[in-house]
N, CA, C and O atoms as a CHARMM CRD file, in Angstrom:
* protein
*
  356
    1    1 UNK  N    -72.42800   8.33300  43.21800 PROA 1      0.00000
    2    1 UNK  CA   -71.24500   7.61400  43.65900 PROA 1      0.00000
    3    1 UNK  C    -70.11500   7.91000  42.67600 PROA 1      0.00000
    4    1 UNK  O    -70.31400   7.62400  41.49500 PROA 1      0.00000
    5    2 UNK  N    -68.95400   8.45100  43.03400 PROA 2      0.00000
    6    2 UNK  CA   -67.71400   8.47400  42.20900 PROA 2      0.00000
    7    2 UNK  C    -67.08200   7.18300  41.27300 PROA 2      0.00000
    8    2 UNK  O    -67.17600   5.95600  41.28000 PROA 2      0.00000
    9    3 UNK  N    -66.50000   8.05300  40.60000 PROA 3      0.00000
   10    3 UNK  CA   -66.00700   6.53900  39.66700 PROA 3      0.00000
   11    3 UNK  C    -65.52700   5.75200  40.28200 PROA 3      0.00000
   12    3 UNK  O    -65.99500   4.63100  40.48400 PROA 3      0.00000
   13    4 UNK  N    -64.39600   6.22900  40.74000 PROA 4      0.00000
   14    4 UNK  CA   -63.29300   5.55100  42.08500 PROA 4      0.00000
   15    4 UNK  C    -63.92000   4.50800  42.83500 PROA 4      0.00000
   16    4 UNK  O    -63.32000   3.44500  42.99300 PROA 4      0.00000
   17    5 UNK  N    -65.32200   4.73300  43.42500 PROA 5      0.00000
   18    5 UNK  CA   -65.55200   3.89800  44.48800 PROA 5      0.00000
   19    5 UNK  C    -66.22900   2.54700  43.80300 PROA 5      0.00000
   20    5 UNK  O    -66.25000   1.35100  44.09400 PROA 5      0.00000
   21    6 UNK  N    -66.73500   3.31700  42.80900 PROA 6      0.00000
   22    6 UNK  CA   -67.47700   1.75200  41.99100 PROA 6      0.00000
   23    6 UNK  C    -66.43900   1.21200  41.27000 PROA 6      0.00000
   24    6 UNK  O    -66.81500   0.12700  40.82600 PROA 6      0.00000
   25    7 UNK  N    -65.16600   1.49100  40.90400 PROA 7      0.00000
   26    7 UNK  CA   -64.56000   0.89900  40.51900 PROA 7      0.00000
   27    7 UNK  C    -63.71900  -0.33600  41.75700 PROA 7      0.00000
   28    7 UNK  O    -63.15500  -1.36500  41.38400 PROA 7      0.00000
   29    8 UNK  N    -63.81400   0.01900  42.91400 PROA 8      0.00000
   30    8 UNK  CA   -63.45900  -1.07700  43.81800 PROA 8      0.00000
   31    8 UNK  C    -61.49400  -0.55900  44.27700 PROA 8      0.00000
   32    8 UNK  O    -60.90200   0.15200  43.46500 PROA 8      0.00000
   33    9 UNK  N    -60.95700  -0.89800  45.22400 PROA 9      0.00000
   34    9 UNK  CA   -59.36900  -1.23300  45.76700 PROA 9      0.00000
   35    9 UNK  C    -58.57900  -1.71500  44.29500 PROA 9      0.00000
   36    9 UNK  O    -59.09600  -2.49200  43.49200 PROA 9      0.00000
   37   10 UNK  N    -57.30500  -1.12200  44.13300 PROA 10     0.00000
   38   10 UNK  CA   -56.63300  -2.19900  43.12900 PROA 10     0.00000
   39   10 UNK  C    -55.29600  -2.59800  44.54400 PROA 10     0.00000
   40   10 UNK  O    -54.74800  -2.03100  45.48900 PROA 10     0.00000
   41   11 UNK  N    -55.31700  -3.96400  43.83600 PROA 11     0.00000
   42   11 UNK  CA   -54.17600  -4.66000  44.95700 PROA 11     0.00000
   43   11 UNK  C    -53.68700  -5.49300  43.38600 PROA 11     0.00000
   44   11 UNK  O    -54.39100  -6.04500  42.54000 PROA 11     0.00000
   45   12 UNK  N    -52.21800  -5.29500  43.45800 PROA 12     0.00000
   46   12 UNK  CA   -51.51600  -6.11100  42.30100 PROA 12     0.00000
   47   12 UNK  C    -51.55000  -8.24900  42.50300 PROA 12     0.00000
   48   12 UNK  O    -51.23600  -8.94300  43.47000 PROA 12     0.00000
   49   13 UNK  N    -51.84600  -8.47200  41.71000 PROA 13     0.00000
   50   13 UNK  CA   -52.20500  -9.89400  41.86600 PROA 13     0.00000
   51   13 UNK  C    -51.09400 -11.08300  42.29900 PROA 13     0.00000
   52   13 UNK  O    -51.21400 -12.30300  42.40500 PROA 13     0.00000
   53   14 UNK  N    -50.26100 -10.41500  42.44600 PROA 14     0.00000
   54   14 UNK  CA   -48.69500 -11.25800  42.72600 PROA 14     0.00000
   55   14 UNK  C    -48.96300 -10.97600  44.24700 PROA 14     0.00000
   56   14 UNK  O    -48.82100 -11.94100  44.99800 PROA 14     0.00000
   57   15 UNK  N    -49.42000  -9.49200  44.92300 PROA 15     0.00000
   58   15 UNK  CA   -48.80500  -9.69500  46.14400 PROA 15     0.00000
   59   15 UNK  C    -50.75600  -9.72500  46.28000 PROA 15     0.00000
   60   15 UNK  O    -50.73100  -8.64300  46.86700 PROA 15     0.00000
   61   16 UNK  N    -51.66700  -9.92100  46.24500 PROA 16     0.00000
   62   16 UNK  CA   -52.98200 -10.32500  46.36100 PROA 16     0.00000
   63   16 UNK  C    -52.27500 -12.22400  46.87600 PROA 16     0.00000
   64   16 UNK  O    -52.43900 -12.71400  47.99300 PROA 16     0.00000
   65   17 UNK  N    -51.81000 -12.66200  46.13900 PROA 17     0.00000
   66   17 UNK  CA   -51.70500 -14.53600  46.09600 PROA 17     0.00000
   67   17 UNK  C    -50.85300 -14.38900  47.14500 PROA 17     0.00000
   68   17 UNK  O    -51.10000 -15.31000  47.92400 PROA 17     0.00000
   69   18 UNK  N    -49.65000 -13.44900  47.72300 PROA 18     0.00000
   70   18 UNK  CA   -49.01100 -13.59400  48.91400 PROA 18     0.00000
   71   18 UNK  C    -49.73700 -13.34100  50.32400 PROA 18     0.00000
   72   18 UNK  O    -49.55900 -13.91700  51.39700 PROA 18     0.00000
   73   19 UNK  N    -50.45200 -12.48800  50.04500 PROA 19     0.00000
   74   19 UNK  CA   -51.32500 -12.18200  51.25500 PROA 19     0.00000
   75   19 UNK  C    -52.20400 -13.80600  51.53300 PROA 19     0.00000
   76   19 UNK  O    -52.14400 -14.49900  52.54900 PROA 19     0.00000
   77   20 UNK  N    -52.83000 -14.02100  50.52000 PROA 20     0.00000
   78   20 UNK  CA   -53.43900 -15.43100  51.04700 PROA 20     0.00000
   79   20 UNK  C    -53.13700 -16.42900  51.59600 PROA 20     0.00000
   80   20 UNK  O    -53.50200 -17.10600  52.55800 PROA 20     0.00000
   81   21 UNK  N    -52.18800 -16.42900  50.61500 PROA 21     0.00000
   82   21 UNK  CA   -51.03100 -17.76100  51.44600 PROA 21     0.00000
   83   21 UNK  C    -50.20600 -18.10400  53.00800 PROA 21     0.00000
   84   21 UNK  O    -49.90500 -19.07200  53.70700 PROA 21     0.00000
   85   22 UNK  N    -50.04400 -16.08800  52.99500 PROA 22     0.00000
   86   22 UNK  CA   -49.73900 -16.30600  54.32400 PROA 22     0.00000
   87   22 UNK  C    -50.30900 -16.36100  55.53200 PROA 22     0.00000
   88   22 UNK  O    -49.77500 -16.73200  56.57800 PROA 22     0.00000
   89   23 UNK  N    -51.73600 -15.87000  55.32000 PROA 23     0.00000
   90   23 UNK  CA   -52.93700 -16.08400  55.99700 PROA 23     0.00000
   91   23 UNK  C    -53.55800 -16.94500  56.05900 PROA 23     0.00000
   92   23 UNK  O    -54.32900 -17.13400  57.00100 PROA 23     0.00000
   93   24 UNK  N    -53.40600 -17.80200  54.99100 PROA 24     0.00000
   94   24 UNK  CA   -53.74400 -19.26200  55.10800 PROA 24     0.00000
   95   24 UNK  C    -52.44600 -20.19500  55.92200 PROA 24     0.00000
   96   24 UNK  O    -52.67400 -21.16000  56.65100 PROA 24     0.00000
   97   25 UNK  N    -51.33000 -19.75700  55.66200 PROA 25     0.00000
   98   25 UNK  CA   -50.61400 -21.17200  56.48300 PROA 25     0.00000
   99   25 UNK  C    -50.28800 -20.05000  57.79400 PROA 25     0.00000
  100   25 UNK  O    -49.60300 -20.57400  58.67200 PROA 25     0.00000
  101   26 UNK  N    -50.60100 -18.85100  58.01600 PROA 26     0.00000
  102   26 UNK  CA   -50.52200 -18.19600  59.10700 PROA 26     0.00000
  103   26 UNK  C    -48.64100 -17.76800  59.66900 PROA 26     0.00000
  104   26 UNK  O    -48.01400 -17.85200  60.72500 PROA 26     0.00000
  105   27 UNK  N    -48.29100 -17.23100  58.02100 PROA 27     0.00000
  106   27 UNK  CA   -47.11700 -16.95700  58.36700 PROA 27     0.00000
  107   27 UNK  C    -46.64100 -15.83000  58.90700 PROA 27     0.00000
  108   27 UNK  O    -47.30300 -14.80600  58.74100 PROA 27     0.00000
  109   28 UNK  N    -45.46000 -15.77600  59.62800 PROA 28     0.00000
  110   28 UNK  CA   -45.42600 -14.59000  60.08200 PROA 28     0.00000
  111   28 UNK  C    -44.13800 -13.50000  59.33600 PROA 28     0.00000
  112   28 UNK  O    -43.68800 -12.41600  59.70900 PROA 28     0.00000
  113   29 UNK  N    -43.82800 -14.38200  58.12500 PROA 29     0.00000
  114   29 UNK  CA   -42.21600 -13.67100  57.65600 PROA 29     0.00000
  115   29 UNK  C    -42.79100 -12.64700  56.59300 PROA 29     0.00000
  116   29 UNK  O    -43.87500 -12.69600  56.01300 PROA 29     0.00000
  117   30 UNK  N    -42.15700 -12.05700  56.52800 PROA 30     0.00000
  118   30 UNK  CA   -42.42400 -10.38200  55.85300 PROA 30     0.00000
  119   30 UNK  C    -42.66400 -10.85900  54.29500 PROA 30     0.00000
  120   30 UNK  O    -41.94200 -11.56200  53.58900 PROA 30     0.00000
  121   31 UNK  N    -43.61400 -10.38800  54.07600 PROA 31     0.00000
  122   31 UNK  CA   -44.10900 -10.07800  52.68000 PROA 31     0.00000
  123   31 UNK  C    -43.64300  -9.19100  51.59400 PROA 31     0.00000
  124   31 UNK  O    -44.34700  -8.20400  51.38000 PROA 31     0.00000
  125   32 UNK  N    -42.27800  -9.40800  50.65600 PROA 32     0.00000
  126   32 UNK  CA   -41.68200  -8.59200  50.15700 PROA 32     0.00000
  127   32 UNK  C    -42.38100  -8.24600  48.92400 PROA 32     0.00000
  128   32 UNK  O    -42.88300  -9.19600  48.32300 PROA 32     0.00000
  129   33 UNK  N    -42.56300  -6.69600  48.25800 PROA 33     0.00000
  130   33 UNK  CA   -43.44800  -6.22200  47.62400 PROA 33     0.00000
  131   33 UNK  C    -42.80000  -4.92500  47.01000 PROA 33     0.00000
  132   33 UNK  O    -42.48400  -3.98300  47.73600 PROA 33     0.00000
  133   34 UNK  N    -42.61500  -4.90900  45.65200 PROA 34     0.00000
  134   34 UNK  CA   -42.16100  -3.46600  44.89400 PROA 34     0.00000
  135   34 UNK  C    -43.56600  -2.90600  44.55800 PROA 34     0.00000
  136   34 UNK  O    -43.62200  -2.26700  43.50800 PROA 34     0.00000
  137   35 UNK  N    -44.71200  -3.03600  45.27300 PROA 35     0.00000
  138   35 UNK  CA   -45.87200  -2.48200  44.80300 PROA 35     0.00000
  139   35 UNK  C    -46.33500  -1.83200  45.63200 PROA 35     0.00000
  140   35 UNK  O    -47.13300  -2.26800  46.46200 PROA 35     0.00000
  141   36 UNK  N    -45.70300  -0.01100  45.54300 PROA 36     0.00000
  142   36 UNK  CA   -46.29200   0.34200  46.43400 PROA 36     0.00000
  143   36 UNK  C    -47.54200   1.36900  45.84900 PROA 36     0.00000
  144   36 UNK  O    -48.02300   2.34700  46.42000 PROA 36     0.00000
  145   37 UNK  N    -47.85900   0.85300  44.64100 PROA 37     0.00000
  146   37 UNK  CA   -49.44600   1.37900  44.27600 PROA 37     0.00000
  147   37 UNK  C    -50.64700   0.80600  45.05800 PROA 37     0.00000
  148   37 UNK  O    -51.64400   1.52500  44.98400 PROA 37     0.00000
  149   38 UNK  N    -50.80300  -0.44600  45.87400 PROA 38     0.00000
  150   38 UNK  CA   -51.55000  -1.12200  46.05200 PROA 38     0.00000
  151   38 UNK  C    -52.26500  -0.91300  47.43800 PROA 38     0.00000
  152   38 UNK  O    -51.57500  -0.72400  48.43900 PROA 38     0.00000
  153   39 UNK  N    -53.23000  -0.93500  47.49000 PROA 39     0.00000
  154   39 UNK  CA   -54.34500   0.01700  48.20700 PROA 39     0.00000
  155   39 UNK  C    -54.07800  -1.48300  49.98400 PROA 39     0.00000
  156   39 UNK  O    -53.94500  -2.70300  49.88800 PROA 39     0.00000
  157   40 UNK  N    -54.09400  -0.95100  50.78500 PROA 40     0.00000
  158   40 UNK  CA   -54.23500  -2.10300  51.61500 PROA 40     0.00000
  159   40 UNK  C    -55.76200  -2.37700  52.32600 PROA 40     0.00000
  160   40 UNK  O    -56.66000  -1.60300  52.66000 PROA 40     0.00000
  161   41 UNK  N    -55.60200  -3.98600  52.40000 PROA 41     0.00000
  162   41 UNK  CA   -57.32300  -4.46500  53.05000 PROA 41     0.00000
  163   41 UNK  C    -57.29900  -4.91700  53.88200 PROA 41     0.00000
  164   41 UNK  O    -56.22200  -5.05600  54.46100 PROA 41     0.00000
  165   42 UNK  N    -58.09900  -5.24700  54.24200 PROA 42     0.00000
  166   42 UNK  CA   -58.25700  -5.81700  55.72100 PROA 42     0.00000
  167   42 UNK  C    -57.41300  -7.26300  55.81600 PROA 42     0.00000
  168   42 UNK  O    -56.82100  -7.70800  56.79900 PROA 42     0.00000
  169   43 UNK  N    -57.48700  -7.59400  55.06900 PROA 43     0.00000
  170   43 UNK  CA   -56.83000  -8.95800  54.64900 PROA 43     0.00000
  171   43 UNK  C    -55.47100  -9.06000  55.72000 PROA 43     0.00000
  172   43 UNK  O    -55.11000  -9.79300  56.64000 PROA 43     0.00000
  173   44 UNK  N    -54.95300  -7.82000  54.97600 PROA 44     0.00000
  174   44 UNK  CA   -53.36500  -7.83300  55.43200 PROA 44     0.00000
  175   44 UNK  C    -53.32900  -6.86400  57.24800 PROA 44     0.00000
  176   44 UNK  O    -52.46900  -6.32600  57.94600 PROA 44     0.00000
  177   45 UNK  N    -54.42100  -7.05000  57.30200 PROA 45     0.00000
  178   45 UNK  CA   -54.18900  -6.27700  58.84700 PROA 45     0.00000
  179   45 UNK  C    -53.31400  -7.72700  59.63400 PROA 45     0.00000
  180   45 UNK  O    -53.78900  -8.86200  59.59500 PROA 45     0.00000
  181   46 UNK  N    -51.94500  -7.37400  60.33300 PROA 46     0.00000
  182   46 UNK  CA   -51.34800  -8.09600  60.69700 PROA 46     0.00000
  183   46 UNK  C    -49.88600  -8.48100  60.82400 PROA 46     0.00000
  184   46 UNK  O    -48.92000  -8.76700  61.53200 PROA 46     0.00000
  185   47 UNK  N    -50.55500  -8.23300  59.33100 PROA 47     0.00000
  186   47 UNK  CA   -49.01100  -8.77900  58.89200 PROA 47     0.00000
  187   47 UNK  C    -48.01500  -8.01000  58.38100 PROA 47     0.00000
  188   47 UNK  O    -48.51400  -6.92800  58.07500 PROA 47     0.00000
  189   48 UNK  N    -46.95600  -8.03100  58.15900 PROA 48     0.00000
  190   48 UNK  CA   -46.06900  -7.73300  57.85300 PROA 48     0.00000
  191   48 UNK  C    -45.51700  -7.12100  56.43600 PROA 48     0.00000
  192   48 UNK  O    -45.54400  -8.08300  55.66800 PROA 48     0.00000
  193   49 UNK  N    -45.22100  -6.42400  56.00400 PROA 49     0.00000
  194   49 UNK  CA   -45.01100  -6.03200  54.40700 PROA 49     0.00000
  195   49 UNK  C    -44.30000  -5.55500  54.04800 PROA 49     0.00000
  196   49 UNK  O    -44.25300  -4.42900  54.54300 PROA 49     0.00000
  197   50 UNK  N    -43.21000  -5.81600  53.02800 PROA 50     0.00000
  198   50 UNK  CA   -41.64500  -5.16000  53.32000 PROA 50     0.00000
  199   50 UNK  C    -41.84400  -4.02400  51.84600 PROA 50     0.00000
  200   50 UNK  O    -42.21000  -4.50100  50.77200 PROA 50     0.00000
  201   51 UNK  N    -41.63800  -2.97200  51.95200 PROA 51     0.00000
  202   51 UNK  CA   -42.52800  -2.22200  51.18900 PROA 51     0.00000
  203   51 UNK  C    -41.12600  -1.65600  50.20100 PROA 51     0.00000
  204   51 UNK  O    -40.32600  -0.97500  50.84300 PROA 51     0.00000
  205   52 UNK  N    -40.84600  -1.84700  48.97800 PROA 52     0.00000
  206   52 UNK  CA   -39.17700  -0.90800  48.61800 PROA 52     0.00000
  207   52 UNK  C    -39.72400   0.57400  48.20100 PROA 52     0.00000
  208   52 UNK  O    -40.75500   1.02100  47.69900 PROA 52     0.00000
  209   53 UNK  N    -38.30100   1.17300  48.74800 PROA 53     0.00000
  210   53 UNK  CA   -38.56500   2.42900  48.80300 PROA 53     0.00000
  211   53 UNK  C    -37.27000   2.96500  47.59000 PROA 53     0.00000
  212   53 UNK  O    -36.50500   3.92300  47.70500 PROA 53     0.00000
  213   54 UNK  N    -37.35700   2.13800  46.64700 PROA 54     0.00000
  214   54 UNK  CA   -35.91300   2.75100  45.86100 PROA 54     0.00000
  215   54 UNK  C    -34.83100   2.34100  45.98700 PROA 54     0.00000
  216   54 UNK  O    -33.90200   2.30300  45.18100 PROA 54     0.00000
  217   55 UNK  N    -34.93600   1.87400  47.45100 PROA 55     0.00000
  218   55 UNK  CA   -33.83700   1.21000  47.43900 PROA 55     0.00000
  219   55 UNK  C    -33.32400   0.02200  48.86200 PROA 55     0.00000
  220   55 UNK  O    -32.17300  -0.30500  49.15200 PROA 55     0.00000
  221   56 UNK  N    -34.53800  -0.38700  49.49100 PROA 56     0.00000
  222   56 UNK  CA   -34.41800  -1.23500  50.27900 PROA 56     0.00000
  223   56 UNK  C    -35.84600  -1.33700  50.42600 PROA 56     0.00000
  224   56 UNK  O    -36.75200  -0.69800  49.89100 PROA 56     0.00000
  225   57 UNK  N    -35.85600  -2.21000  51.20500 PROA 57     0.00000
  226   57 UNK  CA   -37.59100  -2.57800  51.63600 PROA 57     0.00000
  227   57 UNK  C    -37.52800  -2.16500  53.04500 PROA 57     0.00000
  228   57 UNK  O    -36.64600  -2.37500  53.87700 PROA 57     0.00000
  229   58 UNK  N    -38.61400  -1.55300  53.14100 PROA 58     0.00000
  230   58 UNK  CA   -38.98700  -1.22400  54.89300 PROA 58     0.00000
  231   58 UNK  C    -40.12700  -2.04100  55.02300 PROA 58     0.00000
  232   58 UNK  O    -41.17400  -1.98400  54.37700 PROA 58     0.00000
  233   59 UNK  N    -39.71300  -3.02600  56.19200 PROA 59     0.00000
  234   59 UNK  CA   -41.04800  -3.60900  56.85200 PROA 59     0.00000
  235   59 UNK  C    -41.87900  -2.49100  57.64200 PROA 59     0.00000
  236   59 UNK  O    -41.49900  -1.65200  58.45900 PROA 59     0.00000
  237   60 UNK  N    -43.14200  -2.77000  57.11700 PROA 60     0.00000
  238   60 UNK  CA   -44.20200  -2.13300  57.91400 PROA 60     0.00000
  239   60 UNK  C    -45.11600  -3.36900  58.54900 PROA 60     0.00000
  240   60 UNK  O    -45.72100  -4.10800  57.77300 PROA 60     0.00000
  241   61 UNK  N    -45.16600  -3.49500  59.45900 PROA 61     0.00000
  242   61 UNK  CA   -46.60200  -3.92000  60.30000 PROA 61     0.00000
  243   61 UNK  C    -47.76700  -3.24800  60.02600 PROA 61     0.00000
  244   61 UNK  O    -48.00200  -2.09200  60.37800 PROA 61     0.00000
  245   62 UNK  N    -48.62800  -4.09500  59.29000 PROA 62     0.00000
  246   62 UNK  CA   -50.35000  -3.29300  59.03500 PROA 62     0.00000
  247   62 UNK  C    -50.74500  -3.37400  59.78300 PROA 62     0.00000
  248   62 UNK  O    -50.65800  -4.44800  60.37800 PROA 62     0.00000
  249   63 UNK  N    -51.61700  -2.10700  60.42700 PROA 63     0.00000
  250   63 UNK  CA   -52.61600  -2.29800  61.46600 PROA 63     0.00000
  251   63 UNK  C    -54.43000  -1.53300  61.05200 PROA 63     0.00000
  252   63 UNK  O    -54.46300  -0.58100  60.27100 PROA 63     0.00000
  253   64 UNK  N    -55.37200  -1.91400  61.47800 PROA 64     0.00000
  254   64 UNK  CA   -56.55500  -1.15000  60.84300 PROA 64     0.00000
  255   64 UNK  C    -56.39700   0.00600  60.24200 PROA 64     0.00000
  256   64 UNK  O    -56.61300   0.13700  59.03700 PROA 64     0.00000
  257   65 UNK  N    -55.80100   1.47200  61.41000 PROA 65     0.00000
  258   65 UNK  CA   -55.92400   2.42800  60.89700 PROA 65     0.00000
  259   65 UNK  C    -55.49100   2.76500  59.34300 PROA 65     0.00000
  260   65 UNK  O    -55.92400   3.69300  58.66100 PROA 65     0.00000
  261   66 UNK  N    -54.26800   1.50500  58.86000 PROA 66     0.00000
  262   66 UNK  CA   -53.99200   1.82000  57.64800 PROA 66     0.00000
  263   66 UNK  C    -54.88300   1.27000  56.50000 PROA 66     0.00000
  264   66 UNK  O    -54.74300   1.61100  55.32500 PROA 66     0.00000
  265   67 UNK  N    -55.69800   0.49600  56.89300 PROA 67     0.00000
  266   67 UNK  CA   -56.74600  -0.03200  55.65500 PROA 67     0.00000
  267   67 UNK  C    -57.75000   1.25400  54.65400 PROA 67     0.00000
  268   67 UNK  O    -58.44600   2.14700  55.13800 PROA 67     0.00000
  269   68 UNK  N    -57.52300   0.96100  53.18800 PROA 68     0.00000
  270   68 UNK  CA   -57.66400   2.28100  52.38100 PROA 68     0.00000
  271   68 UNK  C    -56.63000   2.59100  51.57300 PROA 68     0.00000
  272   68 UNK  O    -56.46600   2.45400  50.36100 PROA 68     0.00000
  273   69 UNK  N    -55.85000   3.10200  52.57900 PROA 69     0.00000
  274   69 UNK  CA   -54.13200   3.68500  52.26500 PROA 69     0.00000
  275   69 UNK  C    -53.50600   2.76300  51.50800 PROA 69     0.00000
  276   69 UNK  O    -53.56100   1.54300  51.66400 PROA 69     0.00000
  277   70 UNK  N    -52.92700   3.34300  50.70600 PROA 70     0.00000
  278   70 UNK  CA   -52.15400   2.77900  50.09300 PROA 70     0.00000
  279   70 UNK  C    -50.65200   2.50300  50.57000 PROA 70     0.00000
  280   70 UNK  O    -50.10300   3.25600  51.37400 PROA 70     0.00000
  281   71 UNK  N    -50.06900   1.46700  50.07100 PROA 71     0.00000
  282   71 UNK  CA   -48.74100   1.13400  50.74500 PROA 71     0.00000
  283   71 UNK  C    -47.55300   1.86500  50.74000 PROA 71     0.00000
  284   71 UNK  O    -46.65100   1.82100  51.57700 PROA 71     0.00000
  285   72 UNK  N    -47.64100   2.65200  49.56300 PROA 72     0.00000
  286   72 UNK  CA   -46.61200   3.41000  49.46800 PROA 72     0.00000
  287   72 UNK  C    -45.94800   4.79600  50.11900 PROA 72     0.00000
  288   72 UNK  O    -44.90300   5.44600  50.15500 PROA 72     0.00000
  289   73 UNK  N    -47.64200   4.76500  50.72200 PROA 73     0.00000
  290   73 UNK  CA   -47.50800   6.16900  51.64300 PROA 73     0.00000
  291   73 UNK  C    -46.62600   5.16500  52.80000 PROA 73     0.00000
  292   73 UNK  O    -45.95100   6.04700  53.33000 PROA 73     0.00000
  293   74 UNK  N    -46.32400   4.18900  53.33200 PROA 74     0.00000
  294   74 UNK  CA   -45.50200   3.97600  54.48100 PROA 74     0.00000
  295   74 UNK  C    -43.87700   4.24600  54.49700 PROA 74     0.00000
  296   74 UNK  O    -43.09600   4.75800  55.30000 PROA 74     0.00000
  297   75 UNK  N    -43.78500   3.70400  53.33800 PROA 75     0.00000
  298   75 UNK  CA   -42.39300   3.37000  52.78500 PROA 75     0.00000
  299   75 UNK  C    -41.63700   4.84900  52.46400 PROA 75     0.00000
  300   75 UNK  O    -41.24300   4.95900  51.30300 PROA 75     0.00000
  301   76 UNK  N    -41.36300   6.12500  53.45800 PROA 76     0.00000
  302   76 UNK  CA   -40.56900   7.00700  52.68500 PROA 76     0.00000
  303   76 UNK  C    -39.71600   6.77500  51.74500 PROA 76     0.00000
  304   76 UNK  O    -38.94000   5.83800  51.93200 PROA 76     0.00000
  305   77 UNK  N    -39.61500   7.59700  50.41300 PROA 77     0.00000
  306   77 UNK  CA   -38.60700   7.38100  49.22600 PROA 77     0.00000
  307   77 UNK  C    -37.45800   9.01500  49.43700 PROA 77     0.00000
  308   77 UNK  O    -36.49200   9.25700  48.71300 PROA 77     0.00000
  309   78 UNK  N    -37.89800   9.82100  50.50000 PROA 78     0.00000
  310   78 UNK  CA   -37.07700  10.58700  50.23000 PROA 78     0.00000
  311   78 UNK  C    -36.48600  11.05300  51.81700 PROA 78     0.00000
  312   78 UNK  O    -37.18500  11.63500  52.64700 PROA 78     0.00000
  313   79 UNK  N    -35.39300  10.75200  51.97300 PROA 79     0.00000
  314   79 UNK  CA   -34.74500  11.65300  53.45800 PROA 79     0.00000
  315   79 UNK  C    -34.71100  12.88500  53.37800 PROA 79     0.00000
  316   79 UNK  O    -34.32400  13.43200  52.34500 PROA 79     0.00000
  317   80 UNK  N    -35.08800  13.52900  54.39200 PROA 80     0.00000
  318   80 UNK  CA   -34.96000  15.16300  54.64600 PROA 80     0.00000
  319   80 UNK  C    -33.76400  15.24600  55.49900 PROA 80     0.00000
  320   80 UNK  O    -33.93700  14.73100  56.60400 PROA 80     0.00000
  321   81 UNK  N    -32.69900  15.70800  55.31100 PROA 81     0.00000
  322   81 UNK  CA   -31.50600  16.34300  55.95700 PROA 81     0.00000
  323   81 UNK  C    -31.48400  17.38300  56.95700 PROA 81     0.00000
  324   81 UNK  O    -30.60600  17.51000  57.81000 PROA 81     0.00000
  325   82 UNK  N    -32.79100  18.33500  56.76200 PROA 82     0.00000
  326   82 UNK  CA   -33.08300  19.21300  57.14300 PROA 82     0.00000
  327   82 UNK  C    -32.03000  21.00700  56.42500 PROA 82     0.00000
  328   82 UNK  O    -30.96700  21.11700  55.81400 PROA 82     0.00000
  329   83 UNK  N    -32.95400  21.96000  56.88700 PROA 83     0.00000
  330   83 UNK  CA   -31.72500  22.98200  56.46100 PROA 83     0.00000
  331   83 UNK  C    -30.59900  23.17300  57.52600 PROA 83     0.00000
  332   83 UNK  O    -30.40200  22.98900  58.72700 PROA 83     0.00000
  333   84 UNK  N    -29.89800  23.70200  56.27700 PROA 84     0.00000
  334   84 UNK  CA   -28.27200  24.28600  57.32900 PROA 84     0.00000
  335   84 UNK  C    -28.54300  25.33900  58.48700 PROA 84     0.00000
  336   84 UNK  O    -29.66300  25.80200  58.27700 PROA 84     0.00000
  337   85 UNK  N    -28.32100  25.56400  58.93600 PROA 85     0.00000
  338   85 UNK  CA   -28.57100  25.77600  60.36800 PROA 85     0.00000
  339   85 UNK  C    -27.52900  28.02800  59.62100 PROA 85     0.00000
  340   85 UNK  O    -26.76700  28.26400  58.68400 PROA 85     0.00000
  341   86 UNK  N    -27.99200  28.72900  60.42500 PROA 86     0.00000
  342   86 UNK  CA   -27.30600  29.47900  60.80200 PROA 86     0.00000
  343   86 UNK  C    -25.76900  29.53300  61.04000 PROA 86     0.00000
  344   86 UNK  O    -25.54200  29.25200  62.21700 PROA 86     0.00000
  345   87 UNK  N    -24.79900  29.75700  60.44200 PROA 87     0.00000
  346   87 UNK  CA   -23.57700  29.37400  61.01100 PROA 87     0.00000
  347   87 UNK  C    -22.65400  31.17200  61.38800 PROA 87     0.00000
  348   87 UNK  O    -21.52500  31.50400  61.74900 PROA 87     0.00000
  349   88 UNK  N    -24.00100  31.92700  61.02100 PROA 88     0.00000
  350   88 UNK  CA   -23.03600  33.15400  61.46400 PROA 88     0.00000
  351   88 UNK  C    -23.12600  33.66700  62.95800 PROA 88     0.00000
  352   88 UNK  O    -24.11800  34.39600  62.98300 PROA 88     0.00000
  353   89 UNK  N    -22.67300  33.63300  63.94500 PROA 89     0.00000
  354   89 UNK  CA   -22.45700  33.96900  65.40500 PROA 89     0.00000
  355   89 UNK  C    -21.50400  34.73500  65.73600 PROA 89     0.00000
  356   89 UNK  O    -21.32000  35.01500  66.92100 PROA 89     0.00000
């Protein structure tokens, strides 16, 4: 077994106590979070998670397929513009 797996999910303990709370009083308002190291669980399938990306928070809606993943993969930090196009015709 890898280190990784015996070492267990890390979820930061500030937004660990938000997830409970809101699952306990069954809230539905977005869960704001600068942690986007934090692995997501089943816990948070549901709900809502406003994830910052540098410079705003993007709500994401968790759903199963994302349990594992970490949060930060939702939240793009970088826009692609795309390239300049050809302009000689």
């Amino acid at each position: 077994m890898p280190r990784s797996v015996r070492k267990g999910p890390f979820v930061d303990s500030h937004l660990a106590k938000k997830v409970t709370a809101a699952a306990a009083k069954n809230d539905r308002r977005p869960i704001k979070t600068w942690s986007r190291r934090s692995m997501v669980l089943p816990d948070m399938v549901g709900l809502t998670i406003a994830i910052h990306n540098g410079r705003q928070h993007v709500p994401v809606l968790v759903s199963e397929n994302m349990v594992g993943h970490k949060l930060g993969e939702f939240a793009v930090t970088r826009t692609y513009k795309g390239h300049t196009g050809d302009r000689k015709t």
